[in-house]
Structure formats: structure tokens, C-alpha cells
Backbone as CSV, one residue per row, in Angstrom:
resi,resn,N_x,N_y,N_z,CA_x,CA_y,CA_z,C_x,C_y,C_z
1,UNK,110.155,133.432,162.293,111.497,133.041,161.843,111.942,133.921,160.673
2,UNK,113.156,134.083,160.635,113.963,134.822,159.717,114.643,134.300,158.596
3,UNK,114.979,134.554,158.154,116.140,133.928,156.701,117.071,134.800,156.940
4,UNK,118.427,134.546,156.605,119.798,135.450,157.006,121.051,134.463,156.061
5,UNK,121.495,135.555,155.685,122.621,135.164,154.464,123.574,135.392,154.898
6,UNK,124.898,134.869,155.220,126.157,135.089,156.131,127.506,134.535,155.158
7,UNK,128.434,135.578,155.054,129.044,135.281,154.095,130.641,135.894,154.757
8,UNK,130.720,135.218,156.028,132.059,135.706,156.463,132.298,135.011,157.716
9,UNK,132.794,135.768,159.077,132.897,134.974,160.578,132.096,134.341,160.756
10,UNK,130.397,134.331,160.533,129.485,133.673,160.975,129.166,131.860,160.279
11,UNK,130.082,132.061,159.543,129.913,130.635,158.780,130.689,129.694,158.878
12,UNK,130.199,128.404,158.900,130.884,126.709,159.196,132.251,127.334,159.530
13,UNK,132.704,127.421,160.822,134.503,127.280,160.808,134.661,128.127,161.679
14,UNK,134.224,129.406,161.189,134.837,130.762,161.255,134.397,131.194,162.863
15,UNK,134.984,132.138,163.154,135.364,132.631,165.157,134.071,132.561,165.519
16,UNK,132.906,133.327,164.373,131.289,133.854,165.040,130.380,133.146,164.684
17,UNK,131.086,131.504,164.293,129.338,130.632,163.764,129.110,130.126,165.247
18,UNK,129.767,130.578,166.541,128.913,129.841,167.849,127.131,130.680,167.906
19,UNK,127.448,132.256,167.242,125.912,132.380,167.068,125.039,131.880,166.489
20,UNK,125.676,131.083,165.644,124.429,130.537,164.707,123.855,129.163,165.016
21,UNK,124.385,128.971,166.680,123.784,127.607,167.412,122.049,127.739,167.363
22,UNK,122.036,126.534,166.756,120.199,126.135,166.863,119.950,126.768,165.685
23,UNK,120.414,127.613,164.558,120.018,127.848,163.890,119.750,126.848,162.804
24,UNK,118.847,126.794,161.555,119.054,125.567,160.925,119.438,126.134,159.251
25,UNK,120.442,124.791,159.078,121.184,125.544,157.656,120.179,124.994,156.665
26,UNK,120.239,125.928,156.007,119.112,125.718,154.862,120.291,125.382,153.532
27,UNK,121.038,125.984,153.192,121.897,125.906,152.540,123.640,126.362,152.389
28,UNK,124.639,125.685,152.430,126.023,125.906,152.814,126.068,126.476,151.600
29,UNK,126.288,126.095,150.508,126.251,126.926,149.422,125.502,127.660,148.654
30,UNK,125.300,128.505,148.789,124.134,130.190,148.746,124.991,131.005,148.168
31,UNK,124.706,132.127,147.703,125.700,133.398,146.905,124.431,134.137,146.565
32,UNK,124.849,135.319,146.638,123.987,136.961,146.083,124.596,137.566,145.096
33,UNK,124.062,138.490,144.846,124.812,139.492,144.000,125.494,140.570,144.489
34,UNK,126.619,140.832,144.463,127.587,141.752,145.103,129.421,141.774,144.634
35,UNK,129.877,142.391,145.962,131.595,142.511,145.712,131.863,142.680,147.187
36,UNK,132.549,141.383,147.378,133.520,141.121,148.880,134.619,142.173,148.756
37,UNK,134.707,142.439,150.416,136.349,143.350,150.171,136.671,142.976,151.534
38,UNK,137.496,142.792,151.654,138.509,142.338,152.831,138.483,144.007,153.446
39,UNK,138.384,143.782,154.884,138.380,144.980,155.327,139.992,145.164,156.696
40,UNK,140.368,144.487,156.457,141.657,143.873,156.566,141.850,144.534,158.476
41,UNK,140.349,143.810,159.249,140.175,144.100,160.242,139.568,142.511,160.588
42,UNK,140.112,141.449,159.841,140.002,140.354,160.234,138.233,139.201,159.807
43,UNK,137.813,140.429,159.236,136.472,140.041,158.668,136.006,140.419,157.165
44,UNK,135.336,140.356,156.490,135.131,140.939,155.000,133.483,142.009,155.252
45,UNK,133.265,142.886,153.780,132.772,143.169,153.536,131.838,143.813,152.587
46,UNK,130.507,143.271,152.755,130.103,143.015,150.903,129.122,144.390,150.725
47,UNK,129.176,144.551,149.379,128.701,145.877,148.707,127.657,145.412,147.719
48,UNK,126.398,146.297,147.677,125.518,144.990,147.401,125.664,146.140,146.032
49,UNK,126.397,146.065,144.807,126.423,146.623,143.944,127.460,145.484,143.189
50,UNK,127.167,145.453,141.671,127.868,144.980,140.846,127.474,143.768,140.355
51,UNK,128.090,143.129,139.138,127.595,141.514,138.579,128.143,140.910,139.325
52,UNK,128.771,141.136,139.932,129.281,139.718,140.723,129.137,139.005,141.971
53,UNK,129.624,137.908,142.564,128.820,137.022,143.518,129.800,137.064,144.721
54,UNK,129.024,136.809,145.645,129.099,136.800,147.016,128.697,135.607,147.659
55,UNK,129.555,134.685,147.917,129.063,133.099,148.637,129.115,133.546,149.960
56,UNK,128.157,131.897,150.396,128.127,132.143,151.431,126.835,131.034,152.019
57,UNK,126.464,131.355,153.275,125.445,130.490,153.610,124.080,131.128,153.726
58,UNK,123.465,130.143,153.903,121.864,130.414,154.312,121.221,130.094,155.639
59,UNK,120.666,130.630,156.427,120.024,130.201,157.547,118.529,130.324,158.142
60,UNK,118.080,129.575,158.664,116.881,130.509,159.092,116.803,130.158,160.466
61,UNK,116.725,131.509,161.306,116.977,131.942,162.416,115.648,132.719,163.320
62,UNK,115.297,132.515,164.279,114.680,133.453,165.242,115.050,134.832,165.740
63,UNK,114.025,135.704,165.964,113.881,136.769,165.851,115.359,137.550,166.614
64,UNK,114.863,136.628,167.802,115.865,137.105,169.293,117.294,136.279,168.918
65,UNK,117.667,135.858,167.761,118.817,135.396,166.827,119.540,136.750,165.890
66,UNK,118.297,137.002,165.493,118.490,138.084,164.950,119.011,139.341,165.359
67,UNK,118.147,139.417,166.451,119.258,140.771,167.421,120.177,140.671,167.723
68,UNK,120.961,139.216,168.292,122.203,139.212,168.636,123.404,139.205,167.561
69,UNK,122.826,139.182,165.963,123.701,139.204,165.267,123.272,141.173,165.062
70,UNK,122.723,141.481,164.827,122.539,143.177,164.600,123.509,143.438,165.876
71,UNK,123.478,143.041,167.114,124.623,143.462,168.021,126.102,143.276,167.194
72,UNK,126.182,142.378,166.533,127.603,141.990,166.045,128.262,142.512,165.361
73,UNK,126.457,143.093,163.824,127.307,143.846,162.900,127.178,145.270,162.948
74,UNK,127.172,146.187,163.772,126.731,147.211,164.516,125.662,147.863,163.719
75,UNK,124.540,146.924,163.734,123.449,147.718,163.213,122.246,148.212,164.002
76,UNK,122.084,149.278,164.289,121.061,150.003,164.747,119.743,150.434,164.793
77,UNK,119.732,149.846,163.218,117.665,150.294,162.766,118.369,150.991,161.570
78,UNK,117.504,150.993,160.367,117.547,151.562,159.518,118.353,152.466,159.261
79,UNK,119.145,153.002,158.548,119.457,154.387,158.411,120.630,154.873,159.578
80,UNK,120.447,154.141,160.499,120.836,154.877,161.691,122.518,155.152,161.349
81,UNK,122.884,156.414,161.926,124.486,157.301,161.497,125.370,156.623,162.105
82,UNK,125.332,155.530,163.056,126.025,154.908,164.042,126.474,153.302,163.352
83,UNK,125.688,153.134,162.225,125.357,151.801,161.779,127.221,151.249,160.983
84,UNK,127.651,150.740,161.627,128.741,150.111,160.516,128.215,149.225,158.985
85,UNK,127.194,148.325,159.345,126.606,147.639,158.179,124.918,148.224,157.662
86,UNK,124.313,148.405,157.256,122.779,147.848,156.453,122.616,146.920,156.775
87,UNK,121.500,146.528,157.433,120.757,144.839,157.162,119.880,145.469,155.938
88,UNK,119.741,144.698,154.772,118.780,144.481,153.974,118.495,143.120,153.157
89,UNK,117.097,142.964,152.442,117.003,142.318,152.258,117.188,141.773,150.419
90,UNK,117.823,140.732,150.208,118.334,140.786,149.151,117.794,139.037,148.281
91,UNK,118.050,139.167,147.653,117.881,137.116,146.690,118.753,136.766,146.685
92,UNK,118.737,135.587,147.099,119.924,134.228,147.339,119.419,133.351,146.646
93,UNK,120.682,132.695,145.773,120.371,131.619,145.417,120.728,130.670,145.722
94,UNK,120.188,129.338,145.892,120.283,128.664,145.946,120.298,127.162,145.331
95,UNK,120.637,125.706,145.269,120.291,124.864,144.703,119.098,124.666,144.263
96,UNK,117.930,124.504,145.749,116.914,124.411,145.409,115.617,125.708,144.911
97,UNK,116.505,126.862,144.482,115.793,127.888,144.300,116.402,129.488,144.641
98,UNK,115.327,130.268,144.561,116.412,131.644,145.075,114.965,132.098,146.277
99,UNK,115.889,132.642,147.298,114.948,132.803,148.438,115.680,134.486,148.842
100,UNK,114.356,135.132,149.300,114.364,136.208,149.659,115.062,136.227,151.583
101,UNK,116.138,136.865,151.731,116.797,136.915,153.061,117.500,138.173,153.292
102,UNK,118.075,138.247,155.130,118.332,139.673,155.475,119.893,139.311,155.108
103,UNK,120.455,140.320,155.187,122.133,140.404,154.569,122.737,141.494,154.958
104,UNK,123.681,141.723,155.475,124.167,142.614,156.038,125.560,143.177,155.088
105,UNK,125.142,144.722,154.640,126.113,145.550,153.589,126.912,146.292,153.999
106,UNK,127.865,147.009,153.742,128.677,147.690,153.681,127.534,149.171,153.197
107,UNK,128.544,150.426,153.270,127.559,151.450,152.572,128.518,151.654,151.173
108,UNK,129.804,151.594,151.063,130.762,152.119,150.132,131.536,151.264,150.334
109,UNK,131.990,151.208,148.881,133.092,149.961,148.341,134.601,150.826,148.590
110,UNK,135.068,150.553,149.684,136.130,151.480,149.843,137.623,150.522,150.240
111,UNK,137.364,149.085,150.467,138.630,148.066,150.458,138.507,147.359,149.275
112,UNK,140.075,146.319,149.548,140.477,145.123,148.537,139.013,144.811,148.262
113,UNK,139.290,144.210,147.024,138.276,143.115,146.563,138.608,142.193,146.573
114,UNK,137.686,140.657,147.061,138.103,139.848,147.322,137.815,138.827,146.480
115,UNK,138.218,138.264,145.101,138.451,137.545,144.180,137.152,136.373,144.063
116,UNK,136.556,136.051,143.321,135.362,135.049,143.315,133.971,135.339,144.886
117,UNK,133.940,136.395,145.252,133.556,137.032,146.326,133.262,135.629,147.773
118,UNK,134.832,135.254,147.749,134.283,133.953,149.285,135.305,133.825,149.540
119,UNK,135.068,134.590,151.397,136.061,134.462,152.410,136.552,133.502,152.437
120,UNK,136.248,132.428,152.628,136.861,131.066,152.830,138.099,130.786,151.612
121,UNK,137.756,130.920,150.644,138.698,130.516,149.577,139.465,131.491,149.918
122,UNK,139.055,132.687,149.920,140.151,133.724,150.477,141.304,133.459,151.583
123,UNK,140.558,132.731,152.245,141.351,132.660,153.144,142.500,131.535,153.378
124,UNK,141.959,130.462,152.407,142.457,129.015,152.375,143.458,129.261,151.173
125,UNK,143.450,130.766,150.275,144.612,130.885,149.391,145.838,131.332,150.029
126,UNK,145.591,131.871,151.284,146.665,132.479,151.600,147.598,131.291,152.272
127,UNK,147.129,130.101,152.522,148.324,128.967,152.808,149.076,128.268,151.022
128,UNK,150.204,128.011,151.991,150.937,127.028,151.163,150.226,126.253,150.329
129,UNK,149.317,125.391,150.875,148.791,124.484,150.241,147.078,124.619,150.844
130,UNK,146.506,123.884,150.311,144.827,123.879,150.405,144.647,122.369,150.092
131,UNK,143.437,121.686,150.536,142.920,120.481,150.378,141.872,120.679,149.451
132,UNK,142.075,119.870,148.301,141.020,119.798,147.029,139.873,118.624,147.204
133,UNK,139.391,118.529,147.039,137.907,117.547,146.700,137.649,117.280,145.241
134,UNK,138.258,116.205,144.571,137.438,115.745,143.161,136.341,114.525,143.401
135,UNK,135.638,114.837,142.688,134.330,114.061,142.412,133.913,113.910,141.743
136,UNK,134.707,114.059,140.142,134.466,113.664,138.698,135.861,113.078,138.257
137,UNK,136.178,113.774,136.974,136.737,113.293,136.258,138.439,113.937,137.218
138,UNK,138.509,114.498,137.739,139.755,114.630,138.102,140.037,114.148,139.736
139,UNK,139.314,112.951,139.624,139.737,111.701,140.625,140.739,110.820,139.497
140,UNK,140.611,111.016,138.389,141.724,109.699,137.857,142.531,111.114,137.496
141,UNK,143.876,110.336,137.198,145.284,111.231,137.111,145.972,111.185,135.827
142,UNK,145.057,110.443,134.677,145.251,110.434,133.485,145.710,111.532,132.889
143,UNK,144.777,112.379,132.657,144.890,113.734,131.969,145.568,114.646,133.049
144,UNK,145.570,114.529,134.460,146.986,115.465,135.325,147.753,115.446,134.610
145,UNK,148.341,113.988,134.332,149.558,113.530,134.013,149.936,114.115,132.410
146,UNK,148.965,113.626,131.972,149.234,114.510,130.208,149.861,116.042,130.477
147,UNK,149.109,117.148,131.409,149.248,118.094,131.397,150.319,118.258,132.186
148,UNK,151.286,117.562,132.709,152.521,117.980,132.885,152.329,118.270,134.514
149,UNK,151.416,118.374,135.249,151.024,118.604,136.607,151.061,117.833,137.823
150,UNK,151.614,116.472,137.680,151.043,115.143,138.589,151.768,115.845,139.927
151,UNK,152.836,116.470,139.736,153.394,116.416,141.182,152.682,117.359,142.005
152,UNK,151.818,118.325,141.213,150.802,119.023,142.044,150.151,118.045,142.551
153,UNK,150.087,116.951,142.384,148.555,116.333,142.950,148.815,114.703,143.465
154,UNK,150.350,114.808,143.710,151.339,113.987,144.289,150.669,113.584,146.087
155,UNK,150.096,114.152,146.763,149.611,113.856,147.869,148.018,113.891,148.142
156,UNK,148.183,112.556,148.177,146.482,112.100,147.728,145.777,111.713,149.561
157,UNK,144.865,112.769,150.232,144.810,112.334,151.070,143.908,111.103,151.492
158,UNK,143.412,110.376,150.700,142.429,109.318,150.373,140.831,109.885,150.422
159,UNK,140.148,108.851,151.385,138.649,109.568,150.248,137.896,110.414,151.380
160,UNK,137.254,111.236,150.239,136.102,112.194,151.148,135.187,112.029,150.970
161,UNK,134.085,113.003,151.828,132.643,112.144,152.141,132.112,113.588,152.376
162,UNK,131.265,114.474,150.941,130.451,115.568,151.268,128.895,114.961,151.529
163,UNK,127.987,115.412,152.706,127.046,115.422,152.874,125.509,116.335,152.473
164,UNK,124.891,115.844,151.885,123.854,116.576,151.738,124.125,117.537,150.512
165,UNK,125.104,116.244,149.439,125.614,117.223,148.225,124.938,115.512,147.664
166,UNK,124.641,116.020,145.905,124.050,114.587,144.766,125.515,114.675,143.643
167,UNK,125.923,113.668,143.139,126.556,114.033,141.888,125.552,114.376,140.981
168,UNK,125.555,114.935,139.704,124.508,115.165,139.025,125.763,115.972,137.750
169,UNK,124.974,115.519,136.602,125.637,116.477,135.518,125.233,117.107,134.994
170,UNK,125.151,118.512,135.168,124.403,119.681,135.129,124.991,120.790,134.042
171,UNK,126.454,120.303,133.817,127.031,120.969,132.610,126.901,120.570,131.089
172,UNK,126.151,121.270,130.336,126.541,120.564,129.084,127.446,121.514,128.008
173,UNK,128.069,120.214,128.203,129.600,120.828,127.137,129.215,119.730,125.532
174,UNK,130.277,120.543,124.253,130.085,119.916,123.486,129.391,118.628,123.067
175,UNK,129.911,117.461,123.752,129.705,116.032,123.427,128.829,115.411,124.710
176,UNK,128.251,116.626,125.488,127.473,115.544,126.614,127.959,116.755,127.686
177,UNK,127.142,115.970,129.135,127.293,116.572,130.447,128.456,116.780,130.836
178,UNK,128.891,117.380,132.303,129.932,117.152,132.976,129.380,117.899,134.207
179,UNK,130.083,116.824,135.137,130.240,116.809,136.616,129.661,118.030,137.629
180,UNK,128.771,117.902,138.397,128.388,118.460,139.352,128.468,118.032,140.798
181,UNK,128.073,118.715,141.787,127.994,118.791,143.276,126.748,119.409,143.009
182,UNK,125.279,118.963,143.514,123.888,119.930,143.800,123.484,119.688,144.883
183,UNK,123.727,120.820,145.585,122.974,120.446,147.175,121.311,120.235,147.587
184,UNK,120.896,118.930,147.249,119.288,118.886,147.663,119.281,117.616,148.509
185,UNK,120.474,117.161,149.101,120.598,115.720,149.944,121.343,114.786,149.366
186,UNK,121.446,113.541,150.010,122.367,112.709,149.345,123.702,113.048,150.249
187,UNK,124.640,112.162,149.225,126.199,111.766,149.714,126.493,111.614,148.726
188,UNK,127.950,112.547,148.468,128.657,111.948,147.150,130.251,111.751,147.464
189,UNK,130.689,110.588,147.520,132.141,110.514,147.728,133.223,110.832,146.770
190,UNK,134.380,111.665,147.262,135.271,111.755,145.956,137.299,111.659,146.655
191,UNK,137.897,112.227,145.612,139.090,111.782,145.911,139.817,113.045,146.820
192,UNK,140.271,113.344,147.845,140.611,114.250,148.639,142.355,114.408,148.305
193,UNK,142.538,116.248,147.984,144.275,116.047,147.607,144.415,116.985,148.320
194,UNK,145.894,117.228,148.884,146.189,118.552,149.557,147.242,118.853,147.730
195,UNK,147.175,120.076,147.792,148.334,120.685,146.965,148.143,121.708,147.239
196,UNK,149.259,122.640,146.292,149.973,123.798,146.085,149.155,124.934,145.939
197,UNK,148.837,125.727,146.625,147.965,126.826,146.113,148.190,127.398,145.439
198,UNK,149.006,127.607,144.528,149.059,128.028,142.788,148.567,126.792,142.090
199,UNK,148.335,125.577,142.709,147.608,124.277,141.623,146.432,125.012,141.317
200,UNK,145.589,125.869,141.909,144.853,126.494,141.655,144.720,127.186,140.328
201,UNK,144.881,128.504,140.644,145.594,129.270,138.989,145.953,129.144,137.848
202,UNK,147.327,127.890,138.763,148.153,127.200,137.598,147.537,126.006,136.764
203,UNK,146.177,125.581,137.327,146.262,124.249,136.665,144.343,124.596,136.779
204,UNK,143.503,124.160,138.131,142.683,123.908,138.337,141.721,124.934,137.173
205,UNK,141.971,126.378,138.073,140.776,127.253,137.144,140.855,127.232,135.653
206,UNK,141.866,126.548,135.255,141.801,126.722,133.478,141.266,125.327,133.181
207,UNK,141.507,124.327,133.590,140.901,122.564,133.451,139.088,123.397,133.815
208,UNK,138.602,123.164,134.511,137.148,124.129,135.015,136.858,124.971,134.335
209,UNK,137.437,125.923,133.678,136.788,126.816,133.019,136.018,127.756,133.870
210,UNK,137.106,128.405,134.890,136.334,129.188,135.608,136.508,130.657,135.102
211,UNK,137.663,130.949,134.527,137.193,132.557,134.325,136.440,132.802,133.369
212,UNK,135.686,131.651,132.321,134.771,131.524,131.249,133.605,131.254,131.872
213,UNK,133.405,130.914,133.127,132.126,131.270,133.629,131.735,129.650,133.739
214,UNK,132.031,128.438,133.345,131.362,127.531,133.324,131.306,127.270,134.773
215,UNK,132.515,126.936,135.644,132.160,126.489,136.621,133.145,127.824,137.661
216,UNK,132.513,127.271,138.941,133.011,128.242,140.062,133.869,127.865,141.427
217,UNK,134.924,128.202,141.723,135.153,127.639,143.303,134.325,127.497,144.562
218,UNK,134.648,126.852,145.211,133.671,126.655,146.772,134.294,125.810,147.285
219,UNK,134.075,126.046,148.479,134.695,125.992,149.527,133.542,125.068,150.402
220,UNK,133.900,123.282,150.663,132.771,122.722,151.639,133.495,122.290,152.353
221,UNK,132.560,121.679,153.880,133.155,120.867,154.843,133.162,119.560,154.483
222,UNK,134.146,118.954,154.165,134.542,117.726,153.691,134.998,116.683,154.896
223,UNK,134.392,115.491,154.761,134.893,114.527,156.311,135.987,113.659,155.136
224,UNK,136.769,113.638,156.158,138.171,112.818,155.809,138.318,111.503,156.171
225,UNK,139.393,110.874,155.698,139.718,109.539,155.912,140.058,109.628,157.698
226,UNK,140.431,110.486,157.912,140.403,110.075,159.698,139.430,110.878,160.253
227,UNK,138.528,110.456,159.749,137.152,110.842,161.123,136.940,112.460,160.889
228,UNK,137.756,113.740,160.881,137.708,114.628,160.920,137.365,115.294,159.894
229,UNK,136.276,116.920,159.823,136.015,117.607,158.845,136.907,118.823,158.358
230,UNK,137.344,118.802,157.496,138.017,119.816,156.667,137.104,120.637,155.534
231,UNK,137.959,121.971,156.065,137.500,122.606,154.309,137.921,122.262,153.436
232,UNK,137.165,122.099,152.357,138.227,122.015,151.108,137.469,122.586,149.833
233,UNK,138.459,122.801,148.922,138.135,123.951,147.503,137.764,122.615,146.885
234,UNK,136.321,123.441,145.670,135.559,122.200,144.889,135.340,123.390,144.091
235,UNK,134.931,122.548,142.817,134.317,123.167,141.669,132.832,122.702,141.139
236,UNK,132.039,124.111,140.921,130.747,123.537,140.992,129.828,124.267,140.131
237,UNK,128.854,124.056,139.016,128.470,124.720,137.552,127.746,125.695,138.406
238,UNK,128.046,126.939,137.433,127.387,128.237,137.673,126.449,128.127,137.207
239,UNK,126.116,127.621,136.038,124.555,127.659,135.493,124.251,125.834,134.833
240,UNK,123.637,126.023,136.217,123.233,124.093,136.067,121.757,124.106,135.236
241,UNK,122.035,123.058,134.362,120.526,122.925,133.562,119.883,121.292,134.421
242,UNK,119.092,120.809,133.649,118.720,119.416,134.035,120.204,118.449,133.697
243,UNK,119.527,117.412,133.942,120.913,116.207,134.000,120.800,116.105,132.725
244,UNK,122.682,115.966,131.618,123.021,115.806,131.117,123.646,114.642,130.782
245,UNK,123.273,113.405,130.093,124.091,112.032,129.613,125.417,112.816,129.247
246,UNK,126.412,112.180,129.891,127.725,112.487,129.298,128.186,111.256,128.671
247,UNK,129.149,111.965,128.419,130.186,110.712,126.870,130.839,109.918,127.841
248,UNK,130.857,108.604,127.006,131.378,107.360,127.462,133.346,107.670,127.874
249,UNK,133.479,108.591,127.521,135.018,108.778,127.706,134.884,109.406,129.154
250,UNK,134.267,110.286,129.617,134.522,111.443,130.627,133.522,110.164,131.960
251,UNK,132.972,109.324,131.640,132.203,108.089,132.770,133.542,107.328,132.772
252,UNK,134.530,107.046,131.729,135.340,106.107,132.280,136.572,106.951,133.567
253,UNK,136.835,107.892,133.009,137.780,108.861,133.882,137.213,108.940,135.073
254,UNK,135.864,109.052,135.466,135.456,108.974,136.414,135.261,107.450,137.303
255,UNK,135.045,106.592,137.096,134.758,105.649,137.449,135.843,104.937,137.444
256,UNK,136.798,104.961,136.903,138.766,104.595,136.612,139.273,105.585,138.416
257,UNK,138.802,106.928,138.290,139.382,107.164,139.282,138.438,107.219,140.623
258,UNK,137.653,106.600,140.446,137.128,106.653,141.598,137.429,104.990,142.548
259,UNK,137.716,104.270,141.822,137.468,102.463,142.175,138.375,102.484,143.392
260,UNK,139.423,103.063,143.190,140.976,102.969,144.302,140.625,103.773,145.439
261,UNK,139.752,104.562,145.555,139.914,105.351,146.542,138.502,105.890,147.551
262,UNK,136.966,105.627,146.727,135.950,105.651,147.202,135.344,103.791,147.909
263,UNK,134.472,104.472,148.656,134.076,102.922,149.228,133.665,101.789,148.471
264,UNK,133.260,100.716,148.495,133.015,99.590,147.740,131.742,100.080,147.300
265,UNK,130.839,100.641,148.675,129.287,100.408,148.605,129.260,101.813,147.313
266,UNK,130.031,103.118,147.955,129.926,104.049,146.807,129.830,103.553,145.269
267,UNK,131.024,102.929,144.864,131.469,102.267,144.056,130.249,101.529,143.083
268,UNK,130.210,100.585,143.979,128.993,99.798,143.414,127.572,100.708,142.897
269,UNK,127.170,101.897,143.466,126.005,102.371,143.282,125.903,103.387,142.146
270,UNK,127.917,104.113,142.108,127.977,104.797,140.986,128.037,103.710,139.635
271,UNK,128.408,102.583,139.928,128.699,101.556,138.758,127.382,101.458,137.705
272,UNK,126.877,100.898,138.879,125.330,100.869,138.936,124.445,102.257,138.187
273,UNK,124.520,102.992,138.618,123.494,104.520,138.363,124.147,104.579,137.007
274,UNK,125.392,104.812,136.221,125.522,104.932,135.085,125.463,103.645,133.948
275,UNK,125.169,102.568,134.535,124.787,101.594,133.883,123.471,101.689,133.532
276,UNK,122.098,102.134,134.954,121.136,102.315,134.322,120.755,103.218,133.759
277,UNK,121.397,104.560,133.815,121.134,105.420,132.972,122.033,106.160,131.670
278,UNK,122.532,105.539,132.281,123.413,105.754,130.160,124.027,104.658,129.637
279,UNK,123.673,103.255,130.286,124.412,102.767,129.739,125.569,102.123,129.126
280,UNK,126.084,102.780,130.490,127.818,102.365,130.039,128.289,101.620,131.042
281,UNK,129.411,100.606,131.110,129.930,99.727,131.989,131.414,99.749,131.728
282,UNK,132.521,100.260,133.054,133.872,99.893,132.557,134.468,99.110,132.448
283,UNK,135.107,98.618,131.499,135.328,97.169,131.178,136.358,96.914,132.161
284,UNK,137.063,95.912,132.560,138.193,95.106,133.109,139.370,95.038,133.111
């Protein structure tokens, strides 16, 4: 068996994940080190040079799996003059660790670059609107509302349901933790919004603290209030430490916005988990 890092058609959604039948996902959210570029031939392509990241998935696949994707990305064997991509092998990280896998490169950085290096977001910017996923503190609409933003976040599609994601607070900011998604199992329910794809820009990456590095976009398959899975944009710590007690202010925002819109049983267990471990209960 193989390990294989796929960070474009071949992943959850996209035209070429029917190859990756039987394969088993090790991890949806994975990233390397590199620079995406839109090769504006309907697929991307990554350059395994530079600080920056490249999402994407993880798989581990069989051999005769393996060839049929080297058919795909016209790779030939090593070296070969015919080769559109490199397979090589590169570190992925992951939640539960960083694992050595094959990855398929570009030779020269010669297109667009493609912004936070992930097709998907890439691709989900270019609509009108995009479906968000909160699962902390920006399930309640308190502080939207302070910031002058609510009508961005005016269409609430009720609740979502990521799989095989934990809440966990892995950020520590000034006065305590804040909010994570860590993929090692579990279910964590949160509040599902469609808005404006400048809510992004305009509002989201500066609340997150993403061009400061704290946290990052991603892109998961989210199940919806009607049965069906959607993508949707989430924010998730770039550099997670152990779990962080957060402040009694940033548990009520959370737990204020979660009551209206996550399940009872959710409800009850988040009530619960921060009662026994920090302590806190929202009052009435």
C-alpha cells in the first residue's frame, strides 16, 4: 500500500475522486509545503518550493491505484521528458501527525497563484456566495452584530453535522483557548450560513486572524439540515497546542449560540463537557 496526497480533481467532490474508489481516507484535511497555481486548464498545480501550504487530502491506496493515477497525471517514471507532473515524495501533515506520501509536482512555477494554496476554497470564492460552518463563538450573532455585519450572516441555513472532526481548543490567545475543529474522530455540530463571498475578506479573515497566521481556511464536507452534504469554508488553528481552558466569556458565546440551532443531545453533552471541565454553566 501507498500513501498519496491529492490536492485538486482527485478530492471529495471534484470530476477525478471516482479514482479514489476503495481507497481509504486517512485524512480530509492534510497540507504540505508548497504554492498552488491554477493552471487555468480546469485543474491546479503545486510547486513543491516555498513557505507556504498546499491543502488537501490524504489517502492510502494500492499499488495498481497508483498507476491509474500516474496515467492521469502524465507521469512516466522518474525524470522522464514526456512527464507533465513529478511524483515525489514529500511530509504531510496531519492532525494526527506528519506522514511521509507520494505527491504529484509541477517542474516550474509558471501560473496564477492560488491564495491559501486550496482548490476548493478557490473555487467556492469564485461564487456569489459560499456556505460557512461555525462551531464556536461565531454561532451566536452578538459580536456580528456589534461589528456592523449581521446582514452578511442574515441566512442561517440551520445546523451542520462535520464527521470525524472533535471541538477542542487548541488556540491560546491572551485570556485562555479558542475554538478548534481536530480531525482524530468524533462529531462536532455547528451553525451552517450561506453568505457573501466578500463576508470572507470583509469580515471573516480579520475576526480569525488569518493573515496573522493564527488560524486558516478549509474547506469540509458538511451534512445539512436536509439530509445532503455540502462544502463549506471553516476556520481551523494553524498551530494547535494541547487543550486550552478558555474564558468564561468566549464558553458563553458559544453555548448562547449554539442552544437554537444544534441538537438537544449535542447540546446537552457540550453543556455538560464544559461544566466538567472548566467549570462553567450558562445561566438562564
Amino acid at each position: 500500500m501507498e500513501l498519496v496526497f491529492v490536492y485538486g480533481t482527485l478530492r471529495q467532490g471534484e470530476e477525478n475522486h471516482h479514482l479514489m474508489k476503495n481507497a481509504r481516507a486517512i485524512a480530509l484535511m492534510a497540507y504540505t509545503q508548497g504554492i498552488l497555481m491554477d493552471t487555468r486548464r480546469g485543474y491546479p498545480a503545486m510547486v513543491a518550493e516555498g513557505a507556504g501550504i498546499v491543502a488537501g487530502e490524504l489517502y492510502e491506496v494500492t499499488p495498481e491505484m497508483m498507476t491509474r493515477l500516474d496515467e492521469l497525471e502524465d507521469f512516466h517514471g522518474p525524470g522522464h521528458p514526456e512527464n507533465e507532473y513529478e511524483r515525489v515524495l514529500t511530509d504531510v501533515t496531519t492532525d494526527s501527525g506528519k506522514r511521509e506520501a507520494w505527491v504529484y509536482v509541477y517542474r516550474e512555477r509558471q501560473h496564477e497563484v492560488i491564495a491559501y494554496g486550496d482548490w476548493k476554497l478557490y473555487l467556492l470564492r469564485q461564487k456569489p456566495s459560499v456556505l460557512y460552518f461555525a462551531y464556536g463563538s461565531c454561532m451566536d450573532t452578538e459580536r456580528i452584530a456589534l461589528a456592523g455585519v449581521a446582514e452578511w450572516f442574515a441566512d442561517v441555513r440551520g445546523r451542520g453535522v462535520v464527521e470525524g472532526f472533535n471541538l477542542q481548543f487548541t488556540y491560546q490567545a491572551e485570556d485562555g483557548g479558542r475554538a478548534d475543529l481536530v480531525e482524530r474522530g468524533g462529531r462536532t455540530e455547528g451553525k451552517l450560513y450561506s453568505i457573501p463571498a466578500e463576508c470572507l475578506d470583509g469580515y471573516l479573515y480579520l475576526r480569525e486572524g488569518v493573515h496573522s497566521g493564527k488560524y486558516r481556511p478549509a474547506v469540509l464536507p458538511v451534512q445539512c439540515a436536509d439530509g445532503g452534504v455540502r462544502d463549506a469554508v471553516t476556520f481551523v488553528v494553524v498551530d494547535k497546542s494541547s487543550d486550552v481552558a478558555p474564558p468564561e466569556h468566549y464558553l458563553r458565546e458559544i453555548l448562547r449560540g449554539a442552544r437554537p440551532v444544534v441538537s438537544a443531545e449535542y447540546y446537552m453533552e457540550l453543556e455538560e463537557r464544559v461544566w466538567k471541565e472548566y467549570g462553567f454553566r450558562l445561566a438562564e
